[in-house]
C-alpha positions as CSV (number, residue, x, y, z in Angstrom):
1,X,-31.4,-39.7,13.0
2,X,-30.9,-41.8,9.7
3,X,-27.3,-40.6,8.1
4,X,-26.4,-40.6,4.2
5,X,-23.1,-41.3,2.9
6,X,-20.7,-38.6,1.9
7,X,-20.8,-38.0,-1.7
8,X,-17.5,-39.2,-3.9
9,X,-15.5,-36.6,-5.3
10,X,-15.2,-38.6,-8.8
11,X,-13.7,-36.1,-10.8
12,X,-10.6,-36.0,-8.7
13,X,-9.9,-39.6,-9.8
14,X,-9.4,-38.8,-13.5
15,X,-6.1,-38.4,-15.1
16,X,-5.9,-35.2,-15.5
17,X,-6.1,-34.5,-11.8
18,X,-3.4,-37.3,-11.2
19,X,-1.6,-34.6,-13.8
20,X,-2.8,-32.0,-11.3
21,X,-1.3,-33.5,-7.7
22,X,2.1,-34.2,-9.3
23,X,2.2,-30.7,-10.7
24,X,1.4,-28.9,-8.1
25,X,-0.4,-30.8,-4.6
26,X,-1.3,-27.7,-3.0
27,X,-3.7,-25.9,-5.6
28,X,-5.3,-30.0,-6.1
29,X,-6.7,-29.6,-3.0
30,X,-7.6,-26.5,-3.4
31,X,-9.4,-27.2,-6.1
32,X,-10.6,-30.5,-4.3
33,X,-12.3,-28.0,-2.0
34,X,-13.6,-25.8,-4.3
35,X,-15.2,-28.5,-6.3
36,X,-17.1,-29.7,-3.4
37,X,-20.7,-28.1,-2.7
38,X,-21.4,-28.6,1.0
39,X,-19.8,-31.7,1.7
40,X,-17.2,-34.4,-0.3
41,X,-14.7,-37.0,0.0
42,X,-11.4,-38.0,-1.2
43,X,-9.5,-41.3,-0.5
44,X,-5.5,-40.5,-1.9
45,X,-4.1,-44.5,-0.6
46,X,-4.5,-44.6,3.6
47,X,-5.6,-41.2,3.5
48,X,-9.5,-40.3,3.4
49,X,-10.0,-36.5,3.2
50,X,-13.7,-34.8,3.7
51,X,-14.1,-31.6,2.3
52,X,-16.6,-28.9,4.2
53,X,-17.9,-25.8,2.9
54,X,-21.3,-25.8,4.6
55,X,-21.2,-22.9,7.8
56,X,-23.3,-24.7,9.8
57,X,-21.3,-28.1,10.0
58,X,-18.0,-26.0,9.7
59,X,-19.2,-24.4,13.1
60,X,-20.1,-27.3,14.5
61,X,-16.6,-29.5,13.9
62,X,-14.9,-25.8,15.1
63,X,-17.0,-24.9,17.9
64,X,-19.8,-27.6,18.8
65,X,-17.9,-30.3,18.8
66,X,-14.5,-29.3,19.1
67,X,-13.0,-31.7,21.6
68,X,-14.1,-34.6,18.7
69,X,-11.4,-33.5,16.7
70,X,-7.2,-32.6,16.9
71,X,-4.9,-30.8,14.0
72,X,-4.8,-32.8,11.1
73,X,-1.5,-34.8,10.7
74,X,-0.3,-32.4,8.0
75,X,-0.1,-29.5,10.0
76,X,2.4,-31.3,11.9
77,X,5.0,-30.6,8.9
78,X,5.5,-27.6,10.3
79,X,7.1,-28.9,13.1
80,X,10.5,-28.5,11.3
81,X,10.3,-24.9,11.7
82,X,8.1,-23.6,14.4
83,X,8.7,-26.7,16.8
84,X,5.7,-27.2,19.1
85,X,4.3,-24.0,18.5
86,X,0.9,-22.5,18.7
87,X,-0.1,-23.7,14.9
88,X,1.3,-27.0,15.6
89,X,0.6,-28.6,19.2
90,X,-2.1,-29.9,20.7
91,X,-3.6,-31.1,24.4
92,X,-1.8,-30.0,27.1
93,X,1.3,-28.2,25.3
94,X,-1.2,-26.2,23.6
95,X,-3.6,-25.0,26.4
96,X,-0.1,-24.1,28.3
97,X,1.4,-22.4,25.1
98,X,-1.8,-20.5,24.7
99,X,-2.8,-19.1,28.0
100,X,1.0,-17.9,28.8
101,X,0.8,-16.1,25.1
102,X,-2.6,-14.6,25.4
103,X,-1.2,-11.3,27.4
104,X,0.7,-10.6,24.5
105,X,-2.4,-9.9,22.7
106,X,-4.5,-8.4,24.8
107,X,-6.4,-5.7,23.3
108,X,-5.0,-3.2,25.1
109,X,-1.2,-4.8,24.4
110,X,-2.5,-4.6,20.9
111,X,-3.1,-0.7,20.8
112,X,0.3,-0.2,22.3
113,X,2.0,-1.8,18.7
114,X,-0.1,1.1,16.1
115,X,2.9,3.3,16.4
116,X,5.2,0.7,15.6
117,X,2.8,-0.2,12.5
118,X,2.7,3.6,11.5
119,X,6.7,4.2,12.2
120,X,7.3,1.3,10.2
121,X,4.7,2.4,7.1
122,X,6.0,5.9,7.1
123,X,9.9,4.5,6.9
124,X,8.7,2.3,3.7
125,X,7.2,4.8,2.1
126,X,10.1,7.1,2.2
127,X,12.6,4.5,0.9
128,X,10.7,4.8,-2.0
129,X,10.9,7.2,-5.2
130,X,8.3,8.8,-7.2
131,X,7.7,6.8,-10.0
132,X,9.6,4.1,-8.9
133,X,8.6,0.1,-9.7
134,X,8.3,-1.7,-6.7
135,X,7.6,-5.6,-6.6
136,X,4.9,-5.5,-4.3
137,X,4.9,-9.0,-2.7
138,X,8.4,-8.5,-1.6
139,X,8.3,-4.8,-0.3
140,X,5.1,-6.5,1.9
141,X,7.2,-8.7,3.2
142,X,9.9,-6.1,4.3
143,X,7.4,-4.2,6.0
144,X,5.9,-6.9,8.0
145,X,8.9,-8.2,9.2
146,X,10.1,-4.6,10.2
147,X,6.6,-4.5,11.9
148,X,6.9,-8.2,13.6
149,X,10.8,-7.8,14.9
150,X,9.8,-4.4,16.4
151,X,6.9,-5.9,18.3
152,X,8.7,-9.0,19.0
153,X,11.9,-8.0,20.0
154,X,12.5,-4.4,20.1
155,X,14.9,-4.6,17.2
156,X,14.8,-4.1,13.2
157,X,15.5,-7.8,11.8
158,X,16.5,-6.6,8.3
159,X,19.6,-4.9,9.4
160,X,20.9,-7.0,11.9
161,X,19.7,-10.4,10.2
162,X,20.2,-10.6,6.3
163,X,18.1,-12.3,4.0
164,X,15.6,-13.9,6.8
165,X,12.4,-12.9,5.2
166,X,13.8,-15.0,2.1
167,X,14.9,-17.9,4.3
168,X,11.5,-18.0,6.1
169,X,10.2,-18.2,2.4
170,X,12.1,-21.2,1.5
171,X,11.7,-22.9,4.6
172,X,8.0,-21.9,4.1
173,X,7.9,-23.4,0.7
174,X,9.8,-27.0,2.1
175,X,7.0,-27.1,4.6
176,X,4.3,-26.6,2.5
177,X,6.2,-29.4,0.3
178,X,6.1,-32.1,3.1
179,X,2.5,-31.1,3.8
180,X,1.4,-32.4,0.4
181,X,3.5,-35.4,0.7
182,X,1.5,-36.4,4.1
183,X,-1.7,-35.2,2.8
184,X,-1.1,-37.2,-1.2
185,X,1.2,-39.9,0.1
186,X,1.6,-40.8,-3.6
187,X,3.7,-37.9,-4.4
188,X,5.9,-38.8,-1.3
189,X,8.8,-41.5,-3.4
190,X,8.8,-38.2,-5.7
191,X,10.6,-35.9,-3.3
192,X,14.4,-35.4,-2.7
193,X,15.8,-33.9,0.4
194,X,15.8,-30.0,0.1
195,X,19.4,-29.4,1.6
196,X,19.2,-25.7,0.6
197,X,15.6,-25.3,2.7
198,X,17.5,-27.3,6.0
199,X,19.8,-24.5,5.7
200,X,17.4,-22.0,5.8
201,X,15.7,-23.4,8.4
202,X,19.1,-23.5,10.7
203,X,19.4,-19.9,10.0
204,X,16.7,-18.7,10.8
205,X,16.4,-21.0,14.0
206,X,20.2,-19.4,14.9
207,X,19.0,-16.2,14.1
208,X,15.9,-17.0,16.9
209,X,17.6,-18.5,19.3
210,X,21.0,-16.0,19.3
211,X,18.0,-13.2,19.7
212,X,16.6,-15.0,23.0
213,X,20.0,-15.7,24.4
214,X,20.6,-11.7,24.2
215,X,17.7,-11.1,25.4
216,X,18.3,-13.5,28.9
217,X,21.7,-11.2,29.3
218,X,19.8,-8.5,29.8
219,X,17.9,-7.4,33.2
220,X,14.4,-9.0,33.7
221,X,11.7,-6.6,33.1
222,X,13.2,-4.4,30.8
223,X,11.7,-4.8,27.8
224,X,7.1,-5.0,27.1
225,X,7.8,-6.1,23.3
226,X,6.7,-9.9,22.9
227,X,9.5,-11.9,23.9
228,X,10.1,-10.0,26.9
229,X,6.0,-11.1,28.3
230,X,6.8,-15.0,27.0
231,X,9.9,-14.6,28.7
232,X,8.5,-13.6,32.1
233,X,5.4,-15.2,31.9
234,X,4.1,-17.9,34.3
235,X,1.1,-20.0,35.2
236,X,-0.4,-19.7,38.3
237,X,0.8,-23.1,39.4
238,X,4.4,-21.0,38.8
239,X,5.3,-23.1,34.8
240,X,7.3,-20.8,32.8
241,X,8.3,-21.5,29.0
242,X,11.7,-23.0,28.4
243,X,13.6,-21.7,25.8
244,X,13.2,-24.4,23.4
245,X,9.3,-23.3,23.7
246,X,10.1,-19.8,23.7
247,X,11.6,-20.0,20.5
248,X,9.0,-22.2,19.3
249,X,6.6,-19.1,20.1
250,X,8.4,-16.6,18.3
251,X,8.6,-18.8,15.2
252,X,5.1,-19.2,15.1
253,X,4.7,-15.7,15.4
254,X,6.6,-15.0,12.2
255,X,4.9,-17.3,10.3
256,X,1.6,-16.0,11.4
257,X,2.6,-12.6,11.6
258,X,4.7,-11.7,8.6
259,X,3.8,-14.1,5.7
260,X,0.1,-13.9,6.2
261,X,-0.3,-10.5,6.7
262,X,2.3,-9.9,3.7
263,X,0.2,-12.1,1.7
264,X,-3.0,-10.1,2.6
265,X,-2.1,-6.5,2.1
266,X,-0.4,-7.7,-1.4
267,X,-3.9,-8.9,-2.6
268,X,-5.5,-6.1,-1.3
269,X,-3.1,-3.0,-3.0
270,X,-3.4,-5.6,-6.3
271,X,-7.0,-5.1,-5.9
272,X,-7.6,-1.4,-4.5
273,X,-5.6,-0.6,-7.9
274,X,-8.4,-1.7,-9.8
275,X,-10.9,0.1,-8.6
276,X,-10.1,3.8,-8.4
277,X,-13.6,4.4,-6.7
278,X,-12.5,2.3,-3.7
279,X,-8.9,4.4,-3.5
280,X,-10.7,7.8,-3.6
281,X,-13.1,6.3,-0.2
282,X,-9.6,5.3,1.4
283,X,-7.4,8.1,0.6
284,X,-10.9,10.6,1.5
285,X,-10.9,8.6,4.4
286,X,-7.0,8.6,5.3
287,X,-7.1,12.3,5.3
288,X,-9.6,13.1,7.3
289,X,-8.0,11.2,10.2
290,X,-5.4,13.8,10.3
291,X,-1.5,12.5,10.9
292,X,-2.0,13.5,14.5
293,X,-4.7,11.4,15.3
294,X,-3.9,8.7,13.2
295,X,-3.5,6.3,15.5
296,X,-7.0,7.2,17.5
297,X,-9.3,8.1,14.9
298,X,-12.2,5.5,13.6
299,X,-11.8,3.9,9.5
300,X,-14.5,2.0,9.2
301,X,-14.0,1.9,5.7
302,X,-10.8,0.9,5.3
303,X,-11.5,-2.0,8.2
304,X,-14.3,-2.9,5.3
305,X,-11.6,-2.9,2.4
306,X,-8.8,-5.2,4.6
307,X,-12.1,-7.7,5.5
308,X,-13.0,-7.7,1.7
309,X,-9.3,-8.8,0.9
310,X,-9.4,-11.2,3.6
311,X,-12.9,-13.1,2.0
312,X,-11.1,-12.8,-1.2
313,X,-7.6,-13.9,-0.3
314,X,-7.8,-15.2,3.2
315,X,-4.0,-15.0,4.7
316,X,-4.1,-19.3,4.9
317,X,-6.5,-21.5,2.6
318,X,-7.2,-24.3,4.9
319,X,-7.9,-25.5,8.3
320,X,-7.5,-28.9,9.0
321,X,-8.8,-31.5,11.7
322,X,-8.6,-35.2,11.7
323,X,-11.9,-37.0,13.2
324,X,-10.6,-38.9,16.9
325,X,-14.0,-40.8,17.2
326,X,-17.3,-41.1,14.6
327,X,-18.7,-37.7,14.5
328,X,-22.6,-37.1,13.4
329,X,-22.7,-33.6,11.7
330,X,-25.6,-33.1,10.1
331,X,-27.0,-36.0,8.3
332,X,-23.6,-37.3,7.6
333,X,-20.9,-39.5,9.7
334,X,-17.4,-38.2,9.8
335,X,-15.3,-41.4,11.0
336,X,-12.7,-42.2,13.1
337,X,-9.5,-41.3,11.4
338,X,-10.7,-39.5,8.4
339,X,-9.3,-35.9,7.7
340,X,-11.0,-32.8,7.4
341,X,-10.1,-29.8,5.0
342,X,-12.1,-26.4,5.6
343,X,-10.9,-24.0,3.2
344,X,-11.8,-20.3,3.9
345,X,-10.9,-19.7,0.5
346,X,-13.9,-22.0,-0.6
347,X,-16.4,-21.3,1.7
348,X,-15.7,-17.3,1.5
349,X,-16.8,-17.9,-1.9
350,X,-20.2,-19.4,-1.6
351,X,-22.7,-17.7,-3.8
352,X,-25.5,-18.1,-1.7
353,X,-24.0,-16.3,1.3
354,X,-22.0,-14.0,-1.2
355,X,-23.5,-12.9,-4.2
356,X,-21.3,-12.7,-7.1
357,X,-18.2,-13.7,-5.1
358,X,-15.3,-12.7,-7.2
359,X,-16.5,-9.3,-7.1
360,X,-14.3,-6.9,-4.9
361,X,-17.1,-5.3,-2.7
362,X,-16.2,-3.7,0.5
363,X,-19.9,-2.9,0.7
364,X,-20.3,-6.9,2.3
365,X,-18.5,-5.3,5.3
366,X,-20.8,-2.7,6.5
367,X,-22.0,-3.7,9.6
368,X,-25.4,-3.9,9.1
369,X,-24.2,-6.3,6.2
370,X,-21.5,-8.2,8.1
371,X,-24.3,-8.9,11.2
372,X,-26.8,-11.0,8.9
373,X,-23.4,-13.3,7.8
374,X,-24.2,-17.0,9.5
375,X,-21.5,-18.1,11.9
376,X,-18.7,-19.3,10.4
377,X,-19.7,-18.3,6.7
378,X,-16.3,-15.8,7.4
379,X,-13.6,-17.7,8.7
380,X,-10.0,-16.0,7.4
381,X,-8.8,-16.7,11.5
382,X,-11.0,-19.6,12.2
383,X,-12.9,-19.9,14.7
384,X,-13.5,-21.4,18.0
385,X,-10.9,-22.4,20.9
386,X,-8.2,-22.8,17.9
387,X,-9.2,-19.5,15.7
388,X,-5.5,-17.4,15.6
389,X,-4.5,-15.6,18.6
390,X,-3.1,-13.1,16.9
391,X,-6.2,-12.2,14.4
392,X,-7.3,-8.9,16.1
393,X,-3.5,-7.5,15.9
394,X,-3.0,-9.0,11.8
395,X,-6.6,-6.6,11.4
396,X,-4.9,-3.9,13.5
397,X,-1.4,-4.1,11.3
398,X,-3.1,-4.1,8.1
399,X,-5.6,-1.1,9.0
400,X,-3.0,1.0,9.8
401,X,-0.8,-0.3,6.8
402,X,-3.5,0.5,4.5
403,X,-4.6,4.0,6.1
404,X,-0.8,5.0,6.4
405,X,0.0,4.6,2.7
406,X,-3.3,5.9,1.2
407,X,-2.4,8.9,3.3
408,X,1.2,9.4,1.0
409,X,0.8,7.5,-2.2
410,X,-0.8,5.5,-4.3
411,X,0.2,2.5,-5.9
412,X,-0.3,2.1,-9.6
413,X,-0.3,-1.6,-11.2
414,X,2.7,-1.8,-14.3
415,X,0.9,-4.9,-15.7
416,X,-2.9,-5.3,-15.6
417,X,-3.4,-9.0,-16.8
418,X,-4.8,-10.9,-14.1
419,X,-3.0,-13.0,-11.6
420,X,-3.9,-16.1,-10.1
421,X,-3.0,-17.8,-7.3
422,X,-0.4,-20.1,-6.2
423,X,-1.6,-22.3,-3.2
424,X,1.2,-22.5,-0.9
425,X,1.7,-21.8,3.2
426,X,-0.2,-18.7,2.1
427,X,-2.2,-17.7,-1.2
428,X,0.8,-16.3,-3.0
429,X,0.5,-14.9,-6.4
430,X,0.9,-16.6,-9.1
431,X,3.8,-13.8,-10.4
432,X,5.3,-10.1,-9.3
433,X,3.2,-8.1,-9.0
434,X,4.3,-4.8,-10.1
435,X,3.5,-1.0,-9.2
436,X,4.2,2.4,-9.6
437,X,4.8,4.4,-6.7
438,X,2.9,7.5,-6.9
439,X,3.5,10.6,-4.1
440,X,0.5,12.7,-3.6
441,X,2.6,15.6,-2.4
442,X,4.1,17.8,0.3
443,X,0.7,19.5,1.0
444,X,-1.1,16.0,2.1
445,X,1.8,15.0,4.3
């Protein structure tokens, strides 16, 4: 088959985008994804970067041809938090890592966390007021990592370790920091050393490792949460995880499980609050499930209004992969060496598969709808061997999250001008997002 050669991203070599990378690095290649139309690349010094939005070629480097590909160098900035964890390793480390987690999120393992999700919820909304102002980002991200230290280990991090959801945020920042610096290694002689982000990372490593060390005290086979399983798991050949990759795990885990998720169910209260059509469906829809049954009973619609968020404001913006050998996808040649960005964010957006993306339209996720979508046209886990392992329990959190509080409350926004997005670890907001706690009531509880 005759190829074609990759069309140059020009515009990224102008000025104002050198203006753009120095600012911030992150939301430049963002926007270096969302500029391209199918397929584009980038050269930033050694680095040559191929952008994908096309579904077809996305599945194929994700799925078809897989083994033709490893985790683009970037990723491995995370390393300085979660080790060689699950987002991070690759080859051998990584088929180990995985098949000794997997147990952990079996489906049925999965079901077994709702009433830690809905405990969780319910204590949130009861530390808050009528009327009261929350800042919505944070109050996520207090509830998530009550939900992820119950189903980790049993315990409540917030009261026994303080500040760690601020120190995984600036440790999550510092990564994302180094990333761009691999990624644009002209921005690299710009950075300083972050001492205060080292010393988050070291408490929140202490914080880890203190937690496994407890946990070895006590007797074997006590405890279902996660840590115990990782603990006592084993590979038929008899391999168990050390604690070093133990505690790689678990940090993985929080990053995956309590940033993304936070990240998600922000957007999506930001944009239910909007659209008082959408909050009547979910709160109609809350109530009918009853408190007793709220863990068993079907919400197809608010599954549709946590998939919706997710297309908009998928919990990470890219997925990389770096080319080991010349790859033919479609008429083009990936080489040898040369990085590949596929950002869900981008491709989630692609009029032709999504008419009138920016509009918030839980109708896409109907199933009739959501069956005509071409693989990998809706990628917020990814897909393939490498797609997150803990995707079915983030859409099990964030159902129950969203069920649980349009059940009690809703949340009205204090300021209405728009807010963008600031391209981290996670799609952040741009600013505080602001709401007004609203109880519906003694009779609906």
């Amino acid at each position: 088959m005759n190829t074609r050669p990759i069309p140059i991203l020009s515009w990224a070599y102008r000025p104002s985008s050198l203006r753009e990378v120095l600012r911030s690095p992150s939301a430049f290649l963002l926007k270096l994804s969302c500029a391209t139309s199918d397929i584009g690349q980038f050269r930033a010094g050694p680095v040559h970067i191929i952008c994908v939005n096309h579904p077809e070629w996305i599945y194929a480097i994700l799925v078809e041809k897989a083994t033709s590909f490893r985790k683009m160098p970037a990723v491995r900035t995370l390393h300085v938090l979660t080790g060689e964890g699950l987002l991070v390793s690759d080859g051998p480390t990584w088929v180990k890592h995985r098949r000794l987690a997997a147990p952990a999120f079996h489906q049925r393992r999965i079901l077994s966390y709702q009433d830690i999700v809905i405990r969780s919820a319910k204590e949130a909304l009861a530390r808050w007021r009528d009327g009261e102002v929350i800042d919505l980002e944070h109050e996520m991200k207090r509830l998530t990592l009550t939900i992820v230290g119950r189903a980790l280990f049993s315990r409540d991090l917030n009261e026994i370790v303080s500040g760690l959801s601020q120190d995984i945020d600036t440790a999550l920042e510092y990564v994302n920091g180094l990333s761009s610096r691999v990624t644009l290694p002209l921005i690299g002689p710009l950075a300083r050393r972050n001492r205060a982000a080292l010393a988050a990372i070291a408490r929140v490593d202490a914080a880890v490792r203190n937690l496994i060390a407890e946990r070895r005290r006590q007797p074997q086979g006590e405890h279902t949460d996660f840590l115990g399983m990782l603990l006592a798991a084993q590979t038929e050949d008899g391999q168990a995880l050390t604690d070093e990759e133990v505690r790689d795990e678990v940090l993985t885990m929080f990053v995956a499980g309590h940033e993304t998720v936070a990240t998600v169910l922000t957007w999506l209260f930001y944009l239910v609050a909007q659209r008082p059509d959408v909050r009547s469906r979910l709160e109609e829809e809350a109530q009918q499930a009853g408190d007793a049954d709220l863990v068993a009973a079907p919400r197809p619609y608010t599954l549709q209004v946590y998939k919706e968020a997710m297309r908009l404001y998928p919990g990470g913006f890219t997925i990389g992969r770096q080319a080991i050998r010349d790859v033919q996808i479609g008429d083009w040649i990936i080489p040898a060496g040369a990085w590949v960005m596929i950002s869900p964010y981008s491709v989630h957006r692609n009029p032709r598969i999504f008419p009138d993306p920016e509009r918030f339209d839980p109708e896409r996720f109907v199933p009739q709808n959501e069956q005509k979508l071409p693989r990998a046209a809706y990628i917020p886990f990814g897909i393939g061997p490498r797609a997150c392992i803990g995707g079915q329990f983030a859409i099990m959190e964030g159902q129950l999250v969203v069920s649980t509080f349009a059940r009690y409350i809703r949340l009205a926004l204090v300021n209405t001008s728009p807010v963008g997005i600031s391209p981290q670890i996670t799609l952040r907001p741009d600013r505080k997002i602001e709401m007004r706690v609203e109880k519906l009531g003694r009779e609906r509880a």
